[in-house]
C-alpha angles and dihedrals in degrees: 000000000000119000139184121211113199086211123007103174112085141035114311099019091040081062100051082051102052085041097051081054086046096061099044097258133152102246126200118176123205116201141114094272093250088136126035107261116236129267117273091033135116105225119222127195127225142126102212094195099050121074113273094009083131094075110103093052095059084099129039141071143256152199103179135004126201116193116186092172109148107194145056103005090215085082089052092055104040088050086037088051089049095056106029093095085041103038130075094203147009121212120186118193099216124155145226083268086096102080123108115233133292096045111178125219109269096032122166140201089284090062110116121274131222115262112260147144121224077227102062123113124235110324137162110299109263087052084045095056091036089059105043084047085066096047087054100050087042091070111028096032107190088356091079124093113200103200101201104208128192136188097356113211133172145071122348091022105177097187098064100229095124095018085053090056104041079047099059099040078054084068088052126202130096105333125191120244119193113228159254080078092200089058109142122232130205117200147145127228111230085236086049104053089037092055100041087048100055096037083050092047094039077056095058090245111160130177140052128326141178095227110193131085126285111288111269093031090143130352121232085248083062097043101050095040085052083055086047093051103046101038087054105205104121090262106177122204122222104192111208124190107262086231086069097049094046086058085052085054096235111167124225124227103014099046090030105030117221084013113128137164135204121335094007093052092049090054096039094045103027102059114140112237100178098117092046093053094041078054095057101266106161128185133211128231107283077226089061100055094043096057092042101050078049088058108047081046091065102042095060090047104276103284113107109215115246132218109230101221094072131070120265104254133213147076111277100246094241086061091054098055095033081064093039079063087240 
């Protein structure tokens, strides 16, 4: 199978490129070369949001295309439009962010989805992913998967949710986790969501999919005492009611990462997963994916990278102990 990665260089799109050689597959990446491609790869130039940055993929062929862009769709459905008659598959990697509020607990892929043109300029990010999921499907038509992701998390993680946490139980001491502790959290694994894209799409699988794991899959008391565990420094959780927090005005998701309260908890974490399962998602261990995003911390020094369109994450570190009572 030969398949092209717009991208290729971080997170999400770096797994599809190590699973794809891992499978054996022939892999081309297409970005502007502002990371070192991997090993194994042809590299391919282009800038997709500048005139003519769609140059280097005029020629070449292709089994299967995985797009991860996060921004205007424009971008998704010119690139889409070039490759449909060169191209076997299209799969765009979307998320759960398209659904239009309110989203219950146990939605599926018929749930309503944000208003949005494949068309549009930069937006906010749900309009963003809608979008690009229609100029997917423009082009491909039933040839396009749209993998709905939710909470990512995983190696080479370059928004800082699980990198911010084992961080911070590296530090050790009491550390403040944010309750109910029997919360349940719904997430995929990169490795996951990039396996489970390329065998669907070497499967011929097309339409849309809620792509993490079942809800409850792990609890947020599972999931910090796993960072605990693994970063080995005595860290001691002191679990407070996220009422409490919330008057503090402690913000989830961006102060405690993966934290989330009410409604937005219920979407995040209550996502129906039935049609991705019956289409052979698997899921690893959360032990698994813990340990292993530990240890490629540590092996690049202990500071995760950071992609700069998205806001710095994490509790200063007074706040913490002041409501630690320290």
């Amino acid at each position: 199978m030969r398949v092209l990665v717009l991208g290729g260089t971080e997170f999400v799109g770096r797994a599809v490129v190590d699973e794809a050689l891992a499978m054996g597959w022939e892999v081309t990446v297409f970005n502007r070369g502002s990371q070192t491609p991997p090993a194994g790869v042809t590299a391919l130039r282009g800038d997709r949001s500048a005139p003519g940055g769609l140059a280097a993929l005029e020629r070449g062929e292709w089994d299967v295309v995985v797009d991860t862009w996060s921004w205007a769709p424009v971008a998704v459905r010119d690139a889409a439009a070039l490759l449909a008659d060169r191209a076997g598959r299209y799969v765009y990697v979307s998320s759960r962010s398209v659904y239009a509020d309110p989203v219950p607990f146990g939605a599926d892929e018929s749930a309503p989805v944000v208003a949005a043109s494949a068309g549009d300029g930069d937006g906010d990010y749900a309009r963003n992913k809608a979008g690009a999921e229609l100029g997917a499907v423009a082009a491909f038509g039933d040839r396009a998967l749209l993998a709905r992701a939710g909470l990512i998390l995983g190696p080479y993680e370059n928004i800082g949710r699980l990198p911010w946490w084992l961080s911070r139980m590296a530090r050790g001491g009491p550390v403040l986790a944010p309750g109910p502790a029997e919360a349940g959290l719904q997430y995929i694994d990169a490795r996951d969501l990039a396996a489970w894209c390329l065998r669907a799409a070497e499967r011929g699988v097309g339409g849309a999919f809620n792509v993490v794991s079942q809800p409850g899959f792990t609890t947020m008391r599972e999931l910090l005492e796993l960072c605990a565990r693994v970063t080995g420094a005595g860290a001691e959780l002191r679990w407070v009611e996220g009422e409490r927090l919330l008057a503090a005005g402690v913000r989830p998701w961006t102060e405690l990462p993966i934290w989330l309260t009410g409604e937005d908890s219920a979407f995040m974490y209550g996502g129906d997963v039935g049609k991705a399962v019956a289409a052979g998602l698997e899921i690893r261990p959360v032990e698994e994916t813990v340990a292993d995003t530990w240890a490629w911390l540590r092996g690049i020094g202990g500071k995760a990278p950071m992609r700069p369109d998205r806001p710095a994450v994490g509790l200063d570190p007074a706040v913490e102990a002041k409501l630690l009572g320290e």
